[in-house]
Every structure is written in structure tokens, then in C-alpha cells.
N, C-alpha and C positions, 0 to 999 in steps of 0.2 A: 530535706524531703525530695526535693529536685534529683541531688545528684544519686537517692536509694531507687527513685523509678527508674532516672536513666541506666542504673546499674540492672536493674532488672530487667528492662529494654534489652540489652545489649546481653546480658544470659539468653532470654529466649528467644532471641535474634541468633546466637553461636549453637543454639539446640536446636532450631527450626533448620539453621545450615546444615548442620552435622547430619540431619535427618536424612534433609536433600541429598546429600553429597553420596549416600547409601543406594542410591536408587540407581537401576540401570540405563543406559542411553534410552532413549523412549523412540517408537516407531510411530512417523507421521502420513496418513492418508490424506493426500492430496487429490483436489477434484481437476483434473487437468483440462478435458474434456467435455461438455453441456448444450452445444448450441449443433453439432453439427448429428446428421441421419447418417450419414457416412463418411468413410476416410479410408485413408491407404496409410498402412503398418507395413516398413520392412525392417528385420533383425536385422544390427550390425553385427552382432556377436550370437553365441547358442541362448536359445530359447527354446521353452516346450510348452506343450499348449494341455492343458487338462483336459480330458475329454469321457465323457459318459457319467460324469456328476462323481466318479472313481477318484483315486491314488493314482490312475493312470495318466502318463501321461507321453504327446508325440513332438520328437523334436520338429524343430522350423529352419527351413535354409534359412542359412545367412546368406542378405542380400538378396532374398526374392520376396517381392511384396506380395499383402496378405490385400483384397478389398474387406472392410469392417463395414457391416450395415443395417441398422433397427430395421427387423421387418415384425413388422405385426410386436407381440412382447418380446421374442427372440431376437440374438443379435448373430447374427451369419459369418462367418467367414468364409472368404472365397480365396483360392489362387490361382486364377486364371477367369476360369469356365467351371471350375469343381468346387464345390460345396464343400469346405473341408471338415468344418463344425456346425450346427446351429443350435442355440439352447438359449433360455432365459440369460445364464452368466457365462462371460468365457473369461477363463483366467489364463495369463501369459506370466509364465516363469522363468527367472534369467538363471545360468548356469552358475555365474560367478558375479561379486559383488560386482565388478564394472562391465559384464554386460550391458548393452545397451541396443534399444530400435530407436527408429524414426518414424515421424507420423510427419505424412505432408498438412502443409497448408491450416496449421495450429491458428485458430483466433483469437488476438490479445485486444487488451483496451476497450473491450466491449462496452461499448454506448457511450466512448468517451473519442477525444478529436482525435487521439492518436491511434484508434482503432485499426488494427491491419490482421495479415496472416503470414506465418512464417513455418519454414520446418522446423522442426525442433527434436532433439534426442534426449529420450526418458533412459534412467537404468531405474531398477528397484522390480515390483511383482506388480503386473498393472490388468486390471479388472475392470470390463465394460460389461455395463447391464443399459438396458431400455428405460428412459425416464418416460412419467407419464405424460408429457410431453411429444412422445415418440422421436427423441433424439437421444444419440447415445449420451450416455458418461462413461467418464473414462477417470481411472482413480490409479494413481501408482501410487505405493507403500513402499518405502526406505526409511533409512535409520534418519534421526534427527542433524547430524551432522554431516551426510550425504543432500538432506533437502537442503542446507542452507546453501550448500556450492551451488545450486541454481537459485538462489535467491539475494546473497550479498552481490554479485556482479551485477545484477537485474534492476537493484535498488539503489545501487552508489556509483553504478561504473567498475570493473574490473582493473583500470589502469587509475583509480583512487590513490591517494598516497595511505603506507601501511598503515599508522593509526586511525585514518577516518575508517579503510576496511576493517579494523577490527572496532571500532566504535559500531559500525555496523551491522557485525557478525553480533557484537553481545546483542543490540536494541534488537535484531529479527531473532536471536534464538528467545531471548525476555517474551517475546510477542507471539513466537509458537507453543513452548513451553510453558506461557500462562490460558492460551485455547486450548492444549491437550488437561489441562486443567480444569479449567473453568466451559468448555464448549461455547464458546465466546465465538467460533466461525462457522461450527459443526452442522454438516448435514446428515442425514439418515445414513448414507456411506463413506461419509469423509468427516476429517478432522479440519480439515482448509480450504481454502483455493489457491488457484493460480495467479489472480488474475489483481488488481490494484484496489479491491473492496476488503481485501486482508493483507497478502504477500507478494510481490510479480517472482513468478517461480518460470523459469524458462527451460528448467531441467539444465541439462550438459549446455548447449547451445551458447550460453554467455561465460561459460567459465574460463578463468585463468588462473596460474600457478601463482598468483601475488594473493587474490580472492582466497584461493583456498587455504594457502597459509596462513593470512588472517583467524580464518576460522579455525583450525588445527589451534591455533596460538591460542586462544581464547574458551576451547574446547569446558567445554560444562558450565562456561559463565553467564547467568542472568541477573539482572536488575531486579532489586525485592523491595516494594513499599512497605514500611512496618512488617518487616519482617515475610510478606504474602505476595506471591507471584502478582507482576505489573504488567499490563500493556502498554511496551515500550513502543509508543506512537513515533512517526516519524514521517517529515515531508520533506517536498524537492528543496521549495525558497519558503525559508519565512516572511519572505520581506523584510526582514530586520527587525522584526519581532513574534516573537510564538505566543499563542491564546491559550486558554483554560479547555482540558476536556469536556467538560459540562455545558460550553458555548457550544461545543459542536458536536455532539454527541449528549442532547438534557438527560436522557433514558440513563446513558449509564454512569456507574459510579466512579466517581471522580478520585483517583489515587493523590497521596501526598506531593507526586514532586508536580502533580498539575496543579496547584494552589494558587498559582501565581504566574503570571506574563514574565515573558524572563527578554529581553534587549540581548540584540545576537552582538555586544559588544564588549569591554574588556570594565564598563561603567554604566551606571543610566543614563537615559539620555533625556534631555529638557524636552519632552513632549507628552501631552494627555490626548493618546487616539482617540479615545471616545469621544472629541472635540472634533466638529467638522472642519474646520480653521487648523487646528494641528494637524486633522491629519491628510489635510491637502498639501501644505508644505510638504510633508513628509512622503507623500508618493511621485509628490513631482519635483523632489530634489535626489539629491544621490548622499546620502547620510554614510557618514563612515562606519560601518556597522561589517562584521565578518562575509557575510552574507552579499556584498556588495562586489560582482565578478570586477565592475570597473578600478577598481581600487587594487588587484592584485594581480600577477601576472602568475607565469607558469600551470596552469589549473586547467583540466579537462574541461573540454568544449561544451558539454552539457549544464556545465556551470552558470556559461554566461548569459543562461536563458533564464527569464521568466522572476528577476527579480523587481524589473519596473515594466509592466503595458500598457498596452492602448485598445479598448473594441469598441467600436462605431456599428451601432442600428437603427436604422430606420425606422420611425413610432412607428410605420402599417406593419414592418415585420414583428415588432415587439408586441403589436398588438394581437396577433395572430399566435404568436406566443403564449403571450398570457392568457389568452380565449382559451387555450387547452385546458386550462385549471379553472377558468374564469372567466366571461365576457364581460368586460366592465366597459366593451366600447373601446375609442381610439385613447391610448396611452397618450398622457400629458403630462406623467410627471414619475418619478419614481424620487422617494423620499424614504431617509434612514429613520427607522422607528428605534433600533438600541443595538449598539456594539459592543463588541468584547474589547479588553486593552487593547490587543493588537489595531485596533478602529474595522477587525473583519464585522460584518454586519452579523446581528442573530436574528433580526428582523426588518424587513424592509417593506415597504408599505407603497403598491403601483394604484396610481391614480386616472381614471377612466374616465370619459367623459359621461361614461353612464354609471359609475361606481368605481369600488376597490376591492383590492386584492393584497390584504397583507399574508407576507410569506415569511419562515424560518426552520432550521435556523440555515448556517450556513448554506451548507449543499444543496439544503432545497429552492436557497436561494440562486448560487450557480445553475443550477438545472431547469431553469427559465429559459436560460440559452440554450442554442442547437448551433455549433458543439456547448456543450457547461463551458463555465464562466471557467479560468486559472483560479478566482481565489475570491470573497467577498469582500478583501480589502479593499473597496474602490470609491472613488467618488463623481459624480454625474454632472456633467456639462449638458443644456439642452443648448440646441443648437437650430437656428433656422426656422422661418413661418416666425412666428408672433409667438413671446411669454405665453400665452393663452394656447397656444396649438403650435409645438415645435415641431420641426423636421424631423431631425434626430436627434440620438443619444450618445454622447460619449464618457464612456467608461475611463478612468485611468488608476489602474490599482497597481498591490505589490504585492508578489509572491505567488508560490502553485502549490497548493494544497489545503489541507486543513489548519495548518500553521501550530500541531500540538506534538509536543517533546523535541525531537533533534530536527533542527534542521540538519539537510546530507547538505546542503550547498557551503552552511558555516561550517560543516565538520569539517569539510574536505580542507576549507581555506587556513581553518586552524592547525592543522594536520600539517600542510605545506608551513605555517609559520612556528611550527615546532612542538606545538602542544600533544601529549600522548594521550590514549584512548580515556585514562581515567580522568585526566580534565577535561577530555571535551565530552564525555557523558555527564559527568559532575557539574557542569554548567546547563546543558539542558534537561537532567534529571536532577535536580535540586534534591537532596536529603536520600536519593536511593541508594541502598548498598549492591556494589557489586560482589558476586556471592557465587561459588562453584556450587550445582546441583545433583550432578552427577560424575564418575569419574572417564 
């Protein structure tokens, strides 16, 4: 009986493919743009700008900047002193596939510690309207394996070794191509974003010839749970161990290869996190695990971050913290109420001299701090004043992120110690099949 299911599994697994494989490259609206009322757009190559709500349309120097700016519902463009558009929508069209502008001073990491602004070069058809908000959006449209080139260098490093970049390339196309899917990121004009709440898309700006090749290499390949498009999750560090989707994310539905905590190692390893005693050993030792930069050499510098820290607060500033959500008075204690295997917290329960405040899950619980926490894998030292009324708090966890499907930091190490793409997704997606969707 076993082996006629699995036999028929694996029929409608090669027909659900075969479907896939029919279909053509799919086109992704990405929301590039959101926070800011104005910007400067200059064309590096031919562009033309629609104008009169027509088929018509007027080209744009290259190389003279446009000012871009929500006035009232209309969105302006200017070059110089002259009005050159103003309407509800302007839409900017490239000549040829690698056309490309530049828009100054693009903001990444929005409401997170590494928040900054940079330039950045978009190719594709890119479209601002006026949010209700009264700040522009800005949305550029290209094919699905033009958005990854700004996406796998942005998410692993550009200078990765080939298999983690194409480990990478398949886990972000899995993860765009089940949102064009399923509208898992979708807004009213966009299928994505830019920005680390789905994909960091940087456009051109981060790419390299190694990057892209990966993706070329890989071209049509996504991750399929039971046969049905996955989102192929993925963080910086696991700490040396990845959590279940449904710890950090209850709401949504939990695919097959999140079933289980996976050990970024080659075995398991003798530790129960959900044990406060295990998994203090466990963040304040250095465990041989892939994930662990000390233990390897050769490996991009972004590696070497963020798989063991340390954050010290002050109870008045946590207190002042937690007041936003809650005034429970001055903090005295912060206690783990339930973890996931990784030992990241799902809920964590702060203690006030006038009440409490339990929180979850993960994220909610990082976003207590200002900047968020790296990771809820941590465990708390009070420190100073009296058991009854401490100084402060110290934090010492493992890992940045959410800790669900691939670690990049295990791939990349794996990658350097020989492993190819299909065994280092195959160990952080457990049971998925890799599977072309389109040609």
C-alpha cells in the first residue's frame, strides 16, 4: 500500500512538473520605492516617459536628472525649472532589456539597525503613483530572472562560492515564484518588495558575473512541498540551528520541509534548546556546527558576523521600551515562557514592578528593542542593584534572523567545503523536490 501511494505521489509530482515546466518566465512587480515625497531619477541609457494617459510617448536624456515629486494625488516631474509631466501615474520605459536609471539616495533596512540610503540602478518599466500616504511608490516590472540579479548578490554576497550562489538563486526564485502564486507579499501594485520583509532587491547595484551565472545556471528551478509551490525561507545565521515556520510565523501555513529543526551539522547534536541549561552552554560556547565562521577559514567577511552576541540595557531604558506596548513599571525580570528547538523564544514574558507583559512570537519579541534584537535565540543575565531591582540586562544569543530553511552563512561554508547546491538545499529543505517550472 505504501509503495502504490508513493507511486502515485511521484506521478502527480512528474505531472504537476511537466505543467509547470509549460509556463512562461513570469513578470515580477517589485515595490522599490514607499517612504520617500521626492527623488532625483537620472537615465543611464534610452528611456521615454508616456505622456497624456496615450501610446505616446517622449524620450529622456541620458544622463540628465528628472526631480520626482507627490504633489497633492499627482506625481511631477521636473528637469530643471520645467514641468515636464504631471498626472496621477507616470510611467518610464526602457529602450532595451539593459537599459537602466538611477535614483539617488534609495532607503534600505527600514526600521531595522542597518537602515541607511544608497544609489541604486533599476532596469525594467518603472511606475510611480502617489500613496495615500502622500509619498511616492515607485514599482519597476522585469522578468523574473532579471529580478533575481538584484536579489541573489543582496541576500548571500556576490563574491559567495558557486554552489551557495546557486543554492540561493533556486531558495529566492522558490520564494518569488510561490508570492506570484499565492500573493503571500502582494500589494494593490506590486507583487514584492525590496526591502528584508520579503526579498533585499538592490536592482543592478550589487550584481556580479559569478551572481548571475549562478542564476542563468539554475534558470526555471524552484523548491516544491508535496508537489505545490514553497516558500523557500532563508536567514543570515542560524546559530547552528534552524526553527519551524509556525514558531515564527503561527498565521501561516507550515510546508513539509519546516516539520522539524534541522542542526546546521553533518549529525545531531546532544542538546535539547528548549532547556534553559542547554541552551546556555550552547550560545556561550562555539559548537562545531557549519554555521560557525570560527571554525573555517577562506569565507566572506559577512560571514563572520552575527553567529554568537552580546546586548546590554539598562532596566530604565527597557523599561521605557516595554511602556510603549505596556507600562508595567520598572522591568525586573524578563523570563522565557516557550521556545522553539532552536531555544529561539515564541514567547517571552517581562516582569514590572507594577505588572506584565508577555510577548510573541519571535519578531515581536526582537522588536522590544530599538534597533530589534539579531535573533530570539538568547538568554538573560541580570546584572547589578539587588535580585529584586537589577541594573541591567544582558542579552547573549545566536544567530540573525528568523532561523527558518537555509541558513546563507551554513550554505556558503558548505559550499567552500565541497558540497553542491542539491545537498546544501536538501539538508535545509528536508523532503523538497527541486523541480524546473518554467523553461
Amino acid at each position: 500500500m505504501r509503495f502504490f501511494q508513493r507511486l502515485v505521489f511521484l506521478l502527480t509530482l512528474s505531472l504537476a512538473s511537466a505543467a509547470f515546466a509549460e509556463e512562461s518566465e513570469p513578470i515580477v512587480r517589485v515595490r522599490v520605492i514607499y517612504t520617500l515625497p521626492e527623488l532625483t531619477l537620472t537615465p543611464l541609457d534610452e528611456y521615454a516617459m508616456k505622456v497624456g494617459g496615450k501610446n505616446e510617448a517622449i524620450p529622456l536624456d541620458a544622463d540628465a536628472p528628472l526631480t520626482i515629486k507627490a504633489v497633492g494625488s499627482n506625481v511631477e516631474v521636473r528637469k530643471g525649472d520645467v514641468i515636464v509631466d504631471s498626472k496621477p501615474e507616470i510611467e518610464l520605459n526602457p529602450a532595451t532589456v539593459d537599459s537602466r536609471v538611477k535614483i539617488k539616495d534609495v532607503p534600505f533596512g527600514i526600521g531595522w539597525w542597518w537602515a541607511g540610503k544608497e544609489d541604486r540602478e533599476y532596469e525594467g518599466r518603472i511606475v510611480f503613483r502617489v500613496s495615500p500616504d502622500n509619498k511616492l511608490e515607485g514599482v519597476v516590472t522585469l522578468p523574473i530572472e532579471r529580478y533575481l540579479r538584484g536579489v541573489v548578490p543582496s541576500e548571500i554576497g556576490g563574491d559567495s562560492p558557486t554552489e551557495a550562489l546557486r543554492s540561493q538563486a533556486i531558495a529566492a526564485r522558490s520564494d518569488t515564484w510561490n508570492a506570484l502564486k499565492n500573493h503571500g507579499y502582494a500589494g494593490k501594485n506590486y507583487d514584492i518588495c525590496a526591502d528584508v520583509e520579503c526579498q533585499v532587491f538592490s536592482g543592478n547595484t550589487k550584481q556580479t558575473a559569478a551572481a548571475t551565472k549562478a542564476i542563468d545556471d539554475t534558470r526555471g528551478l524552484v523548491l516544491l512541498a508535496d508537489g505545490k509551490p514553497m516558500s523557500a525561507y532563508y536567514a543570515s545565521n542560524c546559530g547552528g540551528c534552524s526553527d519551524l515556520a509556525s514558531n515564527a510565523w503561527p498565521t501561516r501555513e507550515a510546508a513539509a520541509p519546516y516539520s522539524e529543526a534541522r542542526f546546521d551539522a553533518d549529525a545531531p547534536l546532544p542538546f535539547d534548546l528548549t532547556k534553559e541549561e542547554d541552551l546556555r552552554k550552547w550560545v556561550t560556547t562555539e559548537p562545531d556546527v557549519y554555521c560557525n565562521p570560527k571554525m573555517r577559514k577562506d569565507i566572506p567577511n559577512w560571514t563572520t558576523k552575527n553567529f554568537r552576541w552580546k546586548v546590554e540595557t539598562t532596566a530604565e531604558d527597557l523599561t521605557k521600551l516595554v511602556a510603549k506596548q505596556k507600562d508595567i513599571g520598572r522591568v525586573i525580570a524578563i523570563k522565557a515562557v516557550e521556545r522553539g528547538p532552536s531555544g529561539r523564544l515564541k514567547k517571552a514574558r517581562f516582569i514590572g514592578e507594577n505588572g506584565e507583559l508577555e510577548v510573541g512570537p519571535e519578531l515581536a519579541i526582537r522588536n522590544i528593542w530599538n534597533p530589534p534584537l539579531r535573533g530570539s535565540g538568547f538568554v538573560v543575565d541580570a546584572e547589578g542593584g539587588t535580585p529584586e531591582k537589577p541594573e541591567k540586562f544582558v542579552l547573549t544569543g545566536s544567530g540573525w534572523g528568523h532561523g527558518v530553511g537555509m541558513c546563507q552563512t551554513g550554505a556558503v561554508i558548505r559550499a567552500t567545503n565541497g558540497q553542491d547546491f542539491r545537498t546544501i538545499l536538501g539538508h535545509y529543505y528536508k523532503g523538497a523536490e527541486i523541480t524546473p517550472v518554467y523553461k
